[in-house]
N, C-alpha and C positions, 0 to 999 in steps of 0.2 A: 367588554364581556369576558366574564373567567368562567371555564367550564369546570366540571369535576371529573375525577376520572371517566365514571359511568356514562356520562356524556360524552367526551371526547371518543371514547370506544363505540358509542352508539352511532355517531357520527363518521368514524373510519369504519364500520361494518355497512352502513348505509352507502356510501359515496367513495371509498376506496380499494381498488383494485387489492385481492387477497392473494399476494405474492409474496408474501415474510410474513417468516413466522415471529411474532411480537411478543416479548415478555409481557406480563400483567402490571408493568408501571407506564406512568406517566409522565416525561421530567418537564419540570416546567423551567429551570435555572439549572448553570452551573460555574463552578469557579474552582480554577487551578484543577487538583485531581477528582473532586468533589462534586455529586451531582446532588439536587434536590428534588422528590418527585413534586405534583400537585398536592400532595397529603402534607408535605413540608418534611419526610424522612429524607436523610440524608443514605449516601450512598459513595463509598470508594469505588470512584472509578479504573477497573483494572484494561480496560476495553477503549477507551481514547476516541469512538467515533469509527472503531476500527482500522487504529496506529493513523488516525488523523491530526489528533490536539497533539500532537511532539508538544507541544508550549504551554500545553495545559487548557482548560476552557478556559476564555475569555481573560486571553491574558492582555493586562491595562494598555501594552503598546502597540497589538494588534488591533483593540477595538480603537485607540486613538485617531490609528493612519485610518482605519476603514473611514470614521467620524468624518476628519477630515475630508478625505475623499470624497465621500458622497455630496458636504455642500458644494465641492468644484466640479468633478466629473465622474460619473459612472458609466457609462458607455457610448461610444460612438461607432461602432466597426472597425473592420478591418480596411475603413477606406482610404483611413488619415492616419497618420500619425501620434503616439503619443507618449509623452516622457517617462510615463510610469514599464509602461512594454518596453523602452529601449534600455533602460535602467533592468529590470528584471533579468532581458534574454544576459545581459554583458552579466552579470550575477553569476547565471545557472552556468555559463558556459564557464567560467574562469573557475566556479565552484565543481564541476565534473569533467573539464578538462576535454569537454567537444565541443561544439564548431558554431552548430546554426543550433536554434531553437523554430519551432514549432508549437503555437499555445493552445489548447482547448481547454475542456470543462472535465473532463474524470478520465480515471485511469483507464477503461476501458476503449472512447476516444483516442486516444496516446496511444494504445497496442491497436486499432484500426490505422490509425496513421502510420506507425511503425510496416505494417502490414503492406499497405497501400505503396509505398515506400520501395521496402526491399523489392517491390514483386517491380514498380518501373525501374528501378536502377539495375535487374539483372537482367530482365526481359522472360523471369520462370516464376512459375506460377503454387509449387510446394513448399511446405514447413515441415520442420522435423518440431516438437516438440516433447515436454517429456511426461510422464504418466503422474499420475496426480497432482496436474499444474492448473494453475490458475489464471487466466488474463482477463475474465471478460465476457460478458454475456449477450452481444452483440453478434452480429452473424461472423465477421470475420475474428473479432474475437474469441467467440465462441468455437470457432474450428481447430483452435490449438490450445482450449480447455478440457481436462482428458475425462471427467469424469459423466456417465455415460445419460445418468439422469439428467442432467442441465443438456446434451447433445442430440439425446435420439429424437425426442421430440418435434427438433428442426431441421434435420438431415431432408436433404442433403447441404452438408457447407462445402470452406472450400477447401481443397488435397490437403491433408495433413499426416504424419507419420510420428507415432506416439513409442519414447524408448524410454528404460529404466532411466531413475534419473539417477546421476553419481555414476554414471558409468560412461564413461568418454568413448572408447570403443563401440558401444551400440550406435555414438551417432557418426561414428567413423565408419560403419558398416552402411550405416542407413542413408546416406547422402549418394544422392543419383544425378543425371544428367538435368534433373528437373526442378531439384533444390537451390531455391530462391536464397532460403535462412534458415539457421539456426532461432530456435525463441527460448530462454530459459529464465526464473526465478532464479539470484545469487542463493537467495536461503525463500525453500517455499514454506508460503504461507498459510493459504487453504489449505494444504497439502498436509498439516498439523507441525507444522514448525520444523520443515526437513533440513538438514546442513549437512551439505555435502562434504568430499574428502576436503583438504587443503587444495590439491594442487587439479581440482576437477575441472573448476571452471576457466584456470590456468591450460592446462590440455585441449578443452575446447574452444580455446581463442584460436590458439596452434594448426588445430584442425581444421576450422574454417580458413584461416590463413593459406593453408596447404591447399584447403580444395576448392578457393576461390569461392565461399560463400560466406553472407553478411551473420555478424550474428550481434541478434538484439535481447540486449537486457531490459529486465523487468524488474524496475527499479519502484515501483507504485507503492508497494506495501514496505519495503525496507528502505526508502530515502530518506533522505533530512534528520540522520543521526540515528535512528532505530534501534541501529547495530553497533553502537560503538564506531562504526563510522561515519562523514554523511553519506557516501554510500556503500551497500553491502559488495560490492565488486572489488572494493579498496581493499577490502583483506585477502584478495587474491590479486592486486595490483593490476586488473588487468581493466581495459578499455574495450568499450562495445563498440559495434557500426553505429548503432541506433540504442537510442537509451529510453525507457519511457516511464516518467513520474507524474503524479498525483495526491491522492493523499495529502499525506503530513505537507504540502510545499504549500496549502495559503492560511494555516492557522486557525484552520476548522470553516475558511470560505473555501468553495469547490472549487477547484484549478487543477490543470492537468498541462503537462506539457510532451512533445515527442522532441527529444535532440540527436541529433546524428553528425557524424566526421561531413568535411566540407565538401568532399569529392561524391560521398550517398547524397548529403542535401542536396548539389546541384542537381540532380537526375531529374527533382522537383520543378516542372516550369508555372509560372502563372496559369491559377485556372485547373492547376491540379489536385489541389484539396482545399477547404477554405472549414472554416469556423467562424459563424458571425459575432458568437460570445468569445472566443478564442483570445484570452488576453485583454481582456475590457481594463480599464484603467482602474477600476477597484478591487479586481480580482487581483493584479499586480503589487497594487497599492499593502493589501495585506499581504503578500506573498513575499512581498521586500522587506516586510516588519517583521514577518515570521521570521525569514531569513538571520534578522539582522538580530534578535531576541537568542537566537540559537547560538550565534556566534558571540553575543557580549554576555549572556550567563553561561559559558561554555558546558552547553546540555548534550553535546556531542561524546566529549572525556566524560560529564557525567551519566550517560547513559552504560557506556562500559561499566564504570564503576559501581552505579545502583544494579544491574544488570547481574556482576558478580555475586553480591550483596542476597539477593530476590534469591539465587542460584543456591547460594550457601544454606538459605533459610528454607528452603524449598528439599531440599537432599534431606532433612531432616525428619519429612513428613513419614507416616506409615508405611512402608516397606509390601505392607501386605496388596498397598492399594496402589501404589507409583511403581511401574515397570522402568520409565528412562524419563530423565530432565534434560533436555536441547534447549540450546540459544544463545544467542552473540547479541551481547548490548541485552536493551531493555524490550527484547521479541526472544520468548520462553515458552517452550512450551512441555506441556508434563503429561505425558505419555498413559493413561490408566489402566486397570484391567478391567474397567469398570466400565460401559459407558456414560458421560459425564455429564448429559443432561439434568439427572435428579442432583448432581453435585452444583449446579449451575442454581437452579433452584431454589435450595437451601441455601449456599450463598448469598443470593439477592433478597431473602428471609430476614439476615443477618447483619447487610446495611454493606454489601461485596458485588460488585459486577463483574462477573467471568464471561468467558468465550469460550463454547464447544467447538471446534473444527474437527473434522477428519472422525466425527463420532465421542472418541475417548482421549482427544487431546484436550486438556484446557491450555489454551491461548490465553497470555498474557502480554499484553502491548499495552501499558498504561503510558499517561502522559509523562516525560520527561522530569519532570518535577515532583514528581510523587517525592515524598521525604521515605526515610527507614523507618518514621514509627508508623507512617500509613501503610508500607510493605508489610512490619511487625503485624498489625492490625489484621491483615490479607491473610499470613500466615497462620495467623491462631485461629480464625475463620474453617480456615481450610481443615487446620489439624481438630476443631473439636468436630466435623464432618466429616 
């Protein structure tokens, strides 16, 4: 059966829950940067899944291993053992430089876990987090996402203490006898694309160090190259307790993982968290080809490089209409005075898919592979808008 749009819309108003809000297309296909609705228009993808395809859609050696995969093994639990998980965790851990892995299904899983985590390895039950952060829309997630619409609704969660972000000293102040962890974004992203000083996140390692508390990065939305690094901590060299990735890590398959240093993970005993999907052998399976796609077309250096590239091209737009350009690697975001919804709009008009966050930021996280004249493309988009 192929529907048409009109159908498939009557179908999601009939039978699925109305929690996002959906553009007026349909994609039926996509490949590399490029998506294609039902109608057969085509569509530069600037939005990735929401910094998920790093690899681009359906790139040939990810769908390959999935392929594979499925005719041998697609899940058995976390009962048994199986080569694709042990192959993964030794990956993640060698590729970010922590200890033990932790596997689930989405980033907001990963900040529960992370959660769960700090609060048994210190025996305290508070978060500091910072103001217009993002983790997560789960109850423990949700208690150290600051913004008030996604919160009030569910209150009460649990203790959390919300401080400017880029300011090291608010969380020097704000750390009490009760604080578990630190939770912070390297570079936020709901948040419309924040980047902090140089040496911010660097100070708050310091901090935590000093005052004997864990601090966990949120590595969900900027890992597996984003930024010009594979992860956005690397441009402040610094190392987390607990690290929690998603997104971009199985090549547009759901995967999420929590990693932490050896001495947090043991705090963990059997019986303390579990995931039955956590790791399933094809989740892995693509996650190891994502991996391994990123490192042999080196999309890591090129993300820097188109990154600058998007930056240069982008500085050039209307003056009347662009207040600031941020971003590291290929996560940009362009600041308006406008807000960017009706730019969003007419974009996707145009054969462009943008992201509005934060109101007036357009978000730009395309896949890894985008070329310059598809950037080109984006840009004269923008600029006859």
């Amino acid at each position: 059966m192929t529907l048409n749009y009109n159908e498939i819309v009557g179908k999601f108003d009939r039978y699925v829950f109305n929690t996002y809000t959906r553009q007026p297309i349909a994609i039926r296909s996509a490949n590399g940067a490029v998506v294609t609705d039902v109608n057969g228009k085509e569509y530069i993808d600037c939005v990735a899944g929401i910094a998920v395809n790093n690899v681009g859609h359906c790139h040939p050696d990810v769908v390959s291993a999935i392929k594979k995969q499925v005719e041998e093994l697609m899940h058995v639990s976390n009962l048994y053992y199986t080569e694709q998980q042990a192959l993964l965790a030794e990956d993640l851990v060698n590729l970010s430089k922590m200890e033990r892995v932790f596997f689930c299904n989405s980033g907001t899983e990963a900040v529960e876990g992370a959660l769960k985590l700090a609060r048994k390895a210190t025996g305290k039950k508070e978060f500091i987090a910072a103001e217009h952060a993002f983790h997560g829309r789960t109850r423990g997630a949700l208690s150290v996402t600051h913004k008030p619409k996604y919160r009030t609704p569910f209150e009460p969660l649990a203790p959390s203490i919300f401080v400017p972000y880029d300011d090291a000293n608010a969380i020097r102040s704000a750390i009490n006898e009760n604080t578990a962890g630190v939770i912070l974004e390297p570079i936020q992203g709901e948040g419309g694309v924040i980047i902090p000083s140089d040496d911010y996140i660097w100070e708050v390692r310091e901090i935590c160090d000093k005052k004997e508390v864990l601090l966990i990065l949120d590595e969900v939305q900027t890992g597996f190259g984003r930024t010009g690094k594979w992860f956005a901590s690397e441009h402040s060299d610094v190392r987390g307790d607990i690290m929690t990735l998603a997104k971009a890590m199985g090549g547009g398959f759901p995967m999420g993982a929590m990693l932490a240093q050896e001495d947090i993970a043991t705090k963990f005993e059997r019986g303390d968290h579990a995931s039955t999907f956590g790791g399933n052998a094809l989740s892995c399976a693509a996650a190891l080809a994502n991996i391994n796609v990123i490192r042999k077309e080196g999309l890591v250096k090129r993300s820097e490089e188109m990154g600058k590239y998007l930056m240069k091209k982008l500085n050039a737009l209307n003056k009347d209409y662009v207040k600031e350009i941020r971003g590291k690697g290929l996560m940009i975001g362009v600041e308006l005075s406008v807000k960017c919804d009706d730019i969003v709009n007419k974009a996707r008009e145009k054969g462009v898919l943008l992201n509005c966050t934060s109101d007036s930021v357009l978000r730009f996280v395309p896949p890894l592979i985008i070329t310059k004249e598809q950037l080109d493309s984006v840009v004269g988009v923008l600029d006859e808008i």
